[in-house]
C-alpha positions in Angstrom: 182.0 -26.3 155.8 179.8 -29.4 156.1 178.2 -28.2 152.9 181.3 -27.8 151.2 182.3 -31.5 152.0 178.7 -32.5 151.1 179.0 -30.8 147.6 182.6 -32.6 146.9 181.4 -35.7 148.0 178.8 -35.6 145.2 181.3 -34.4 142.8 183.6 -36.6 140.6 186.4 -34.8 140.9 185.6 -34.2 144.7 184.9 -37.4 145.3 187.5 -38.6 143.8 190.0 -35.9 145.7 188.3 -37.5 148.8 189.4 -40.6 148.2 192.8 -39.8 147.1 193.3 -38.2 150.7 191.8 -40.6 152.7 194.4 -43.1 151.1 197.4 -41.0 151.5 196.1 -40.6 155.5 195.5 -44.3 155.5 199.2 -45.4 154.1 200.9 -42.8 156.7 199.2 -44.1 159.7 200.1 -47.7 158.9 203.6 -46.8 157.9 204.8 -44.5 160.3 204.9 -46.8 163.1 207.2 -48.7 161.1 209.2 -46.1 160.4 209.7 -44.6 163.9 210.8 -47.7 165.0 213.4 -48.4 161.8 214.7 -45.3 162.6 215.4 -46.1 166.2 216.8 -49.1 165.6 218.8 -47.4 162.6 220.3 -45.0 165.8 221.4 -47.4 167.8 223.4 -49.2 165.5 225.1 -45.8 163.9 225.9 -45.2 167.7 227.4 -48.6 168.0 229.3 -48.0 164.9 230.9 -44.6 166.4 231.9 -46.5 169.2 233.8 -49.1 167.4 235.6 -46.9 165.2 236.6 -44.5 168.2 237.6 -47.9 170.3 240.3 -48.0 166.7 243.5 -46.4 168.0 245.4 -44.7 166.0 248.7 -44.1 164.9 
């Protein structure tokens, strides 16, 4: 395995696969927390929306 890695990382195309990954795993890690937390927030307010529109009586 380690020699694997070794030989890509001496490769163009491997090195540049390396690379590519490491940013892909780079931009997830710093986006997801931002994420996770938009998509809390993005909960509570569709919950506060339901219970407005169920507060709406109707005819």
């Amino acid at each position: 395995m380690f020699e694997l890695l070794k030989r890509m990382w001496h490769d163009q195309k491997g090195n540049h696969f390396l690379e590519v990954a490491l940013y892909i795993i780079l931009f997830t890690l710093a986006v997801a927390p931002f994420v996770s937390g938009l998509a809390g927030e993005i909960g509570v307010k569709m919950q506060e929306m339901r219970n407005k529109i169920g507060q709406v009586g109707g005819p």
